[in-house]
Steps between C-alpha positions, in 0.01 A plus 500: 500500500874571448716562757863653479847377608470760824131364595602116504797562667294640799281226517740225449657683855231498678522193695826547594347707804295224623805258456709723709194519786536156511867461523477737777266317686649160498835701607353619797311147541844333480682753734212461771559062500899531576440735738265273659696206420734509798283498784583738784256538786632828580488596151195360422270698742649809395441421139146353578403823713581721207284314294234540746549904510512482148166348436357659830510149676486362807827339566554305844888410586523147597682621842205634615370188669850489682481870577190412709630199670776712623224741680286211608763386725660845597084565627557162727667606834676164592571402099739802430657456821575115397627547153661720249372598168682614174360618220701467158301520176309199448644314788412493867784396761351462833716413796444281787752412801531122510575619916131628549382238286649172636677414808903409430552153339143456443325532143143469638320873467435598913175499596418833566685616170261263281177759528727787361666273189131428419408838495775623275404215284150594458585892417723350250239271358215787496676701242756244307405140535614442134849620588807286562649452851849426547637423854842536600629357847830617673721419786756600696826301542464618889192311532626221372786491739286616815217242434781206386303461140719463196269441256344870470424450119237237606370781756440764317332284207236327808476892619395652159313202393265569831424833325464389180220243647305789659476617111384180387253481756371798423403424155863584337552205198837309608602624093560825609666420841916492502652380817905596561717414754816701517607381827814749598614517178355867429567677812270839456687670798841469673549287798836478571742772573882574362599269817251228437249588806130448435302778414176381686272782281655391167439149617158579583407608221676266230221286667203611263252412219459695199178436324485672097196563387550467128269596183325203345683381202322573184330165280637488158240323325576386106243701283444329127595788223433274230722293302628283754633838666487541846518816753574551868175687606 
């Protein structure tokens, strides 16, 4: 069968169309890892959830186990009155006065307070006991003075370290446990006036322990490609 000049030069085309289907999907391959190269939580869920629309998922944000820690404790009359609670993306700051807590100069959780901690502690573990826990103690420089204790960095460390233990002992793996002790280096409030007079609320209240309730960090684990070549899974 003979064929003309117009007739090959159709066929000899053809797979130009295929070639350019390709092309276009390795484009949009390679334009979906750099935007998923630079890891944003923020960005991430929003990308993630329009995936899930997309394919008519069922996307859960990772906040949402935070989201119901937050109304855990607001549902416990004596907890909300004890602590404060922010909510910022994929961290939780909760609040506790070091004042209600422990008695001044002491690092040694009161008795009565110890109940309450444990009970925080347990909502928290219920719905993230894979996250990490960071503890931050503060002091005042007016306790300090009032109570005659200049080493404040070594109190705040022995008061957030008494939370941190309640973690531990409730299961928490040390790993994901960070103890800090600011001491009065990180005032949160002002407790001094323009004339240098105590302000006894600021004071108060500079007196505190921040817990962060933290995502768990993510295992990279080294998947074989071949070759020799490896890749963070």
């Amino acid at each position: 069968m003979d064929f003309d000049d117009e007739e090959i030069g159709e066929v000899s085309e053809a797979w130009l169309v295929s070639y350019a289907d390709m092309m276009t999907l390795l484009a949009c391959f390679f334009i979906l890892m750099i935007a998923f190269a630079n890891f944003d939580p923020v960005g991430f869920t929003t990308k993630a959830q329009k995936f899930s629309n997309a394919f008519k998922g069922t996307y859960k944000s990772s906040d949402a186990k935070l989201k119901r820690i937050t109304e855990e404790i607001s549902r416990h009359p004596k907890l909300k009155k004890l602590l404060k609670i922010s909510l910022k993306e994929t961290e939780l700051l909760v609040t506790f006065s070091s004042s209600i807590l422990y008695a001044n100069g002491e690092s040694k959780l009161k008795d009565d307070m110890l109940p309450f901690v444990d009970t925080f502690v347990e909502i928290v573990r219920a719905q993230a006991k894979t996250y990490r826990i960071m503890v931050e103690g503060h002091t005042s420089s007016y306790e300090g003075r009032k109570i005659g204790i200049k080493n404040l960095w070594a109190l705040s460390s022995e008061r957030a370290s008494h939370i941190a233990n309640r973690f531990e002992y409730f299961g928490y793996q040390p790993k994901k446990i960070v103890v800090i002790g600011k001491g009065e280096s990180a005032h949160l409030y002002v407790e001094v006036d323009k004339k240098g007079n105590v302000i006894p609320e600021g004071a108060r209240q500079n007196q505190t322990v921040l817990i962060r309730i933290l995502e768990p960090k993510k295992e990279v684990k080294k998947v074989k490609f071949g070759f020799g070549i490896f890749f963070n899974d």
